[in-house]
BAFI-3210 file (N, C-alpha, C; in Angstrom, 3 decimals, decimal comma, padded with zeros to 6 digits):
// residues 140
n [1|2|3|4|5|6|7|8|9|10|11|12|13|14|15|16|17|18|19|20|21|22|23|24|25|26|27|28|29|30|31|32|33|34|35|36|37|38|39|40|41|42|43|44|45|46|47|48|49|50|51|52|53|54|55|56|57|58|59|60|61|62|63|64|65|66|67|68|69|70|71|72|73|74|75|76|77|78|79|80|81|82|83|84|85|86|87|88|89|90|91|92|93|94|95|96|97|98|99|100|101|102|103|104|105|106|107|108|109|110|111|112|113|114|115|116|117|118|119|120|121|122|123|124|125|126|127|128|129|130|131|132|133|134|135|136|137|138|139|140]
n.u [025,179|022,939|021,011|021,480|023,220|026,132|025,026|025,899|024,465|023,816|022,692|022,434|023,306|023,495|025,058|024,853|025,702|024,420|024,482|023,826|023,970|023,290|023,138|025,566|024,697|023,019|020,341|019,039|018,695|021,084|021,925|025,085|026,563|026,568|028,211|030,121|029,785|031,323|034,739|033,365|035,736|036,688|034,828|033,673|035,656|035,564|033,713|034,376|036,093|034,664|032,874|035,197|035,617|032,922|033,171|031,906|029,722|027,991|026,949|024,150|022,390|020,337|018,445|016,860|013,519|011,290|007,759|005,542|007,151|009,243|012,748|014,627|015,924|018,616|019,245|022,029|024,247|023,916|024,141|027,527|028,138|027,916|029,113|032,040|032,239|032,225|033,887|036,048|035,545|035,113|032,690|029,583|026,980|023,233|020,635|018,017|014,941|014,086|012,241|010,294|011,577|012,762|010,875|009,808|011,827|012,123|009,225|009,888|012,175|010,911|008,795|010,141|011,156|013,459|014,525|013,824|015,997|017,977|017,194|018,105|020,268|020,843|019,127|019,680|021,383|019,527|017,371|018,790|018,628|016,184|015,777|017,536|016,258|014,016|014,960|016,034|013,464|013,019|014,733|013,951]
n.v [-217,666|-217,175|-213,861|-213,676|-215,308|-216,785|-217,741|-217,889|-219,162|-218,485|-220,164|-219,358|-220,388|-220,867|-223,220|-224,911|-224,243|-224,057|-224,546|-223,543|-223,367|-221,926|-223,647|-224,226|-222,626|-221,109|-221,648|-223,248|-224,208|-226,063|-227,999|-228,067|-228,368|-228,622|-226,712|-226,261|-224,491|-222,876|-222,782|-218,999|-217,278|-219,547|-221,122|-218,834|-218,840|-221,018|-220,925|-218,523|-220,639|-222,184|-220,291|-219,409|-221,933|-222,127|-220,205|-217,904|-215,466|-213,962|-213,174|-214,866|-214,506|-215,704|-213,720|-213,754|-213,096|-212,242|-213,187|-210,948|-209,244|-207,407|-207,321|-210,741|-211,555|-212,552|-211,266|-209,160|-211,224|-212,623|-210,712|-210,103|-212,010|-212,583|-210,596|-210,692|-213,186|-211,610|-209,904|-211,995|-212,886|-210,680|-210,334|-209,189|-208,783|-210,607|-210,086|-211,838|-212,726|-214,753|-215,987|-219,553|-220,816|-222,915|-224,553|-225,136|-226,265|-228,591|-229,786|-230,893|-232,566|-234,877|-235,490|-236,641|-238,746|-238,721|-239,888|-238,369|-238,456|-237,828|-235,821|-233,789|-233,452|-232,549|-230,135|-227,372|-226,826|-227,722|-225,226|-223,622|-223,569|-223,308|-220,573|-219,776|-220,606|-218,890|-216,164|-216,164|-216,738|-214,045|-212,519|-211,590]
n.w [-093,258|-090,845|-089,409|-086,776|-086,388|-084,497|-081,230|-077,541|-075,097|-071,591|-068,466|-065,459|-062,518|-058,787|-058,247|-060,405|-063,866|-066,807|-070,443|-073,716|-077,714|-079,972|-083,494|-086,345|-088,269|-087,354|-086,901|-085,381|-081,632|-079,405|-076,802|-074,610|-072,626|-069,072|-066,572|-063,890|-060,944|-059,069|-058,640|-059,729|-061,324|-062,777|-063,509|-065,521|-067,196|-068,368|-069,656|-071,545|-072,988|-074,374|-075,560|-077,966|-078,921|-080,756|-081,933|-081,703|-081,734|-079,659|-076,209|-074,657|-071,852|-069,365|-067,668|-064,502|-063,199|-061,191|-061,423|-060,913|-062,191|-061,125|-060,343|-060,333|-056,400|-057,506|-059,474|-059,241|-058,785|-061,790|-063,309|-062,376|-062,920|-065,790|-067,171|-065,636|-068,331|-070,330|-069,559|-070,508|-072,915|-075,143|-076,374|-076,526|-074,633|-074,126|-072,327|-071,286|-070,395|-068,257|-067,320|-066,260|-067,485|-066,790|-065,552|-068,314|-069,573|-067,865|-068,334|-071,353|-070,979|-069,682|-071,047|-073,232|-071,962|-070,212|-067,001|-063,432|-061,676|-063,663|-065,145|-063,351|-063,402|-065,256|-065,975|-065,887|-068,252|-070,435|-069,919|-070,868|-073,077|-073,847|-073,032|-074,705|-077,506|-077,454|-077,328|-079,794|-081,593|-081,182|-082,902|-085,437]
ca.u [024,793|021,439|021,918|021,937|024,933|025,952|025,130|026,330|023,296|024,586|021,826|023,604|022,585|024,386|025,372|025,312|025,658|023,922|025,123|023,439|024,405|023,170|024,335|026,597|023,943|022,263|018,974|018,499|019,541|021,581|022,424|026,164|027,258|026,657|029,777|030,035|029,022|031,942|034,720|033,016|036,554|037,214|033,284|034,265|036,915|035,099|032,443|035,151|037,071|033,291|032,533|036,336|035,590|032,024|033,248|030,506|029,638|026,881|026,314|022,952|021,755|019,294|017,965|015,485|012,550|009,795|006,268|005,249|007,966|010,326|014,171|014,944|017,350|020,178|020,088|023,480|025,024|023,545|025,086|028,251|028,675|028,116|030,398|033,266|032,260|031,902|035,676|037,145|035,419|035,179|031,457|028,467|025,738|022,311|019,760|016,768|013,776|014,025|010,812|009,471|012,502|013,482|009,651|009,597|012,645|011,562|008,628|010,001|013,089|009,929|008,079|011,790|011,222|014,053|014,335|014,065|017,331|018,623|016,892|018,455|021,874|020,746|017,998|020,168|021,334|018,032|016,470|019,954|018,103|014,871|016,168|018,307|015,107|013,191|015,960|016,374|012,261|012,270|015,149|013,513]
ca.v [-217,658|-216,241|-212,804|-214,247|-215,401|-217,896|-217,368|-219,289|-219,171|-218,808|-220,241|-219,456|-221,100|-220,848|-224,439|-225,512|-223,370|-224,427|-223,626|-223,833|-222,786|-222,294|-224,749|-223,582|-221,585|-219,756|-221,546|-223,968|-224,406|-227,182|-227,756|-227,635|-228,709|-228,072|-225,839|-226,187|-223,161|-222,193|-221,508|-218,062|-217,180|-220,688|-221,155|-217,955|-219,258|-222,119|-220,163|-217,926|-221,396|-222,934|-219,021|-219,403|-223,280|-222,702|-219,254|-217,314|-213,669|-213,056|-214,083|-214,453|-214,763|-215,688|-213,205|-214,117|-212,226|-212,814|-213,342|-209,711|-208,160|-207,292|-208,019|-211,504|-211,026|-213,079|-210,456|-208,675|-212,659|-212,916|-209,694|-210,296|-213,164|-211,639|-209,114|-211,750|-213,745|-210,318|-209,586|-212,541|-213,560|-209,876|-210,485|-208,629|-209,255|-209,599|-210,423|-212,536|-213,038|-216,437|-216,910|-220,395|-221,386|-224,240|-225,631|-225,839|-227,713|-230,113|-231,055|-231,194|-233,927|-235,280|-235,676|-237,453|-239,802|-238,593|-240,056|-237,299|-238,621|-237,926|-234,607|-232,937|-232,990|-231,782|-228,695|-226,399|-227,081|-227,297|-224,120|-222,820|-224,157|-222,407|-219,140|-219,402|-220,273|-217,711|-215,059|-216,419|-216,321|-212,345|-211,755|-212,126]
ca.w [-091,871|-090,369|-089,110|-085,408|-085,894|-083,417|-080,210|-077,062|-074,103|-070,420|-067,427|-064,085|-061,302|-057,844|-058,321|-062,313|-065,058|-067,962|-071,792|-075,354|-078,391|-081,899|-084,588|-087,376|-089,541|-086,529|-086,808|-083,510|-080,423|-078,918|-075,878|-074,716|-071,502|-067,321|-065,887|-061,929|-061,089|-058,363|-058,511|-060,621|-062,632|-063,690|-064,529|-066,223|-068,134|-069,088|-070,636|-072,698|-073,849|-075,045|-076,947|-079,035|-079,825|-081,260|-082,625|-080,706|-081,546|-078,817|-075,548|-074,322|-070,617|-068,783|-066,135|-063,524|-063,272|-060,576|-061,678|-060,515|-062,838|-060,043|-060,319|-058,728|-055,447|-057,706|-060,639|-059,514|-059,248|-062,965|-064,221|-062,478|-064,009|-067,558|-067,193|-066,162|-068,999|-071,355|-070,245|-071,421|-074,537|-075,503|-076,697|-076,436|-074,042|-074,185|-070,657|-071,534|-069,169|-068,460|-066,327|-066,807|-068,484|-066,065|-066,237|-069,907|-070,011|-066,812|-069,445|-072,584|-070,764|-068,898|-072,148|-073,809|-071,173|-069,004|-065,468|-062,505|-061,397|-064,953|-065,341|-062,838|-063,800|-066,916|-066,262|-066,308|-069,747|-071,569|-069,661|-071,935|-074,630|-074,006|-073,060|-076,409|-078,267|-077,131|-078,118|-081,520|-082,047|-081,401|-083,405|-086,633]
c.u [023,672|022,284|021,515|022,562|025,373|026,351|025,375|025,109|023,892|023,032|022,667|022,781|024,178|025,463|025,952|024,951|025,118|024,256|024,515|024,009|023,760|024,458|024,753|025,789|023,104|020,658|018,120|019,582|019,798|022,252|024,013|026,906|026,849|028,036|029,315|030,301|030,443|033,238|034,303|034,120|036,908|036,009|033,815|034,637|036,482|033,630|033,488|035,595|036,057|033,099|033,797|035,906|034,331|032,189|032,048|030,878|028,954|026,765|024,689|022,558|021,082|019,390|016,872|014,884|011,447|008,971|005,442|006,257|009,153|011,607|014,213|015,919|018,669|020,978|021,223|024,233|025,036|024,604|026,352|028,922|029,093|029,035|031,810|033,295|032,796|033,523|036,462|037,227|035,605|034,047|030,121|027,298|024,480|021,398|018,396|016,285|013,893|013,028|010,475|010,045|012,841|012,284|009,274|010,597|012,411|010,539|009,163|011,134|012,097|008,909|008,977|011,761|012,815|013,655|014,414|015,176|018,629|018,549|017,678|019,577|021,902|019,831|018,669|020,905|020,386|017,900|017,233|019,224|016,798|015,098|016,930|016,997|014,500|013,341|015,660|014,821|012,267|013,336|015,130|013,446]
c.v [-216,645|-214,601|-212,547|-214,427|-216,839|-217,101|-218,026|-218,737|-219,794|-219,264|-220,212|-219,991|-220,694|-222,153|-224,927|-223,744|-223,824|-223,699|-224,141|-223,364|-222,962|-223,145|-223,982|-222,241|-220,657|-220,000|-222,456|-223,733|-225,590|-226,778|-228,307|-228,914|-228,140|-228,188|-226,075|-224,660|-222,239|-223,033|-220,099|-218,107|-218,699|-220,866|-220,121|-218,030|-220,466|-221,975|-219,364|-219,153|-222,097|-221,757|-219,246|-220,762|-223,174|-221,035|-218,419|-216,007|-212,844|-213,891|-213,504|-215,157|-214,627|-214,679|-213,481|-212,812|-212,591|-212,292|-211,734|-208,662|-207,754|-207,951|-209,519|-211,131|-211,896|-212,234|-209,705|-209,797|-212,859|-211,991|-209,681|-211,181|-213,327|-211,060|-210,033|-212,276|-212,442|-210,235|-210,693|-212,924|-211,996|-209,528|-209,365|-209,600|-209,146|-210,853|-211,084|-212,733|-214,309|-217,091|-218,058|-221,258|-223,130|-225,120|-226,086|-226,680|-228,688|-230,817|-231,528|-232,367|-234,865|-236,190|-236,750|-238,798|-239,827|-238,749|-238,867|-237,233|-237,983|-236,127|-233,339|-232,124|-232,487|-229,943|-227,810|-225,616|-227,006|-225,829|-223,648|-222,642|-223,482|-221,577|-219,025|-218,959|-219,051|-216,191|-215,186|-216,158|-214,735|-212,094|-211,598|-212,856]
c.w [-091,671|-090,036|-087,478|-085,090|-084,847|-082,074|-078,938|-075,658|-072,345|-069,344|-065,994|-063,142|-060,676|-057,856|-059,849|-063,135|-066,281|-070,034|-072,875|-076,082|-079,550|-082,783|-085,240|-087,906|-088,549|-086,133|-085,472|-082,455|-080,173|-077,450|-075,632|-073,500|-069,797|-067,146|-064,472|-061,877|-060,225|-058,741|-059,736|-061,196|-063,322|-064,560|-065,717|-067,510|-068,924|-070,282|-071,722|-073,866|-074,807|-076,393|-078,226|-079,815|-080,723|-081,940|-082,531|-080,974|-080,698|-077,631|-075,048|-072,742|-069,920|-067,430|-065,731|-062,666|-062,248|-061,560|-062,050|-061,758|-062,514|-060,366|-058,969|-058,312|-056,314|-059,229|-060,370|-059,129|-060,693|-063,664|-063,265|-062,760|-065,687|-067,323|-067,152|-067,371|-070,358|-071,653|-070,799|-072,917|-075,685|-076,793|-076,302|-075,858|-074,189|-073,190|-071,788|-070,477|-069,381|-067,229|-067,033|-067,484|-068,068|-065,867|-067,394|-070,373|-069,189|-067,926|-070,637|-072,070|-070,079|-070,093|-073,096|-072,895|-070,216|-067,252|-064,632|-062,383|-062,462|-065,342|-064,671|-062,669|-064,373|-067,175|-066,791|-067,785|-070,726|-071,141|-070,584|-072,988|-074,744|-073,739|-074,903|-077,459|-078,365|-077,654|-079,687|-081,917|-082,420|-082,490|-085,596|-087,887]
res [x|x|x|x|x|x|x|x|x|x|x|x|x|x|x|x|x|x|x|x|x|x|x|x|x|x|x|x|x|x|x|x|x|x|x|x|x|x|x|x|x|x|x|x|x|x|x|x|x|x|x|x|x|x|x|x|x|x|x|x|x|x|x|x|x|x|x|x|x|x|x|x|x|x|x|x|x|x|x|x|x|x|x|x|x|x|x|x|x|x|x|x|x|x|x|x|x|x|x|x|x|x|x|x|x|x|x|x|x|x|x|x|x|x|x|x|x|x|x|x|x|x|x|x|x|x|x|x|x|x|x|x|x|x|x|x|x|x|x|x]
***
């Protein structure tokens, strides 16, 4: 196994939750599944029961970043969402900038020839998938 490890990729949204995960050996990303976003401890819980099945040593989540640099207004929703997730899986966190994340997956399912209608159920899931990426690039 890489020394990434497998990592499981949280996108929170107020609404969907989006989840990736590295395959077995640590070297792509796949995407997972959309969690309904409320109620938070069951989402929660549904993020811990995904980290045990795919034997997850790291989580990684997206934080949103305005443009400017600036914290977006939903980063303490973001990190209290980690933190639930943190206590049950008993994982290690780590925040990714995920500017841009949710336009690079609109093209790349856009580009797949995914319908709008089709896409939308799904964004939140890829962006998983490009925040994951993104992680896994820096970590050498």
């Amino acid at each position: 196994m890489s020394e990434i490890g497998r990592a499981l990729c949280i996108d929170f949204g107020t609404k969907r939750i989006g989840i990736a995960a590295t395959d077995y050996l640590g070297l792509a990303a796949r995407p997972v599944e959309v969690i309904v976003a409320t109620p938070r401890d069951a989402a929660a819980d549904r993020v811990a029961e995904i980290a045990r099945e795919r034997e997850t040593t790291r989580l990684v989540v997206g934080m949103p970043v305005n443009m400017d640099d600036t914290p977006h207004a939903s980063e303490l929703d973001v990190r209290a969402f980690a933190r639930r997730c943190a206590e049950r899986t008993g994982l290690p966190v780590t925040f990714v900038d995920e500017r841009l994340s949710t336009v690079e997956a609109e093209r790349l399912m856009k580009d797949a020839g995914l319908r709008r209608k089709d896409r939308r159920q799904v964004v939140d899931m890829y962006a998983a998938v490009v925040i994951l990426r993104d992680w896994m690039s820096c970590q050498g």
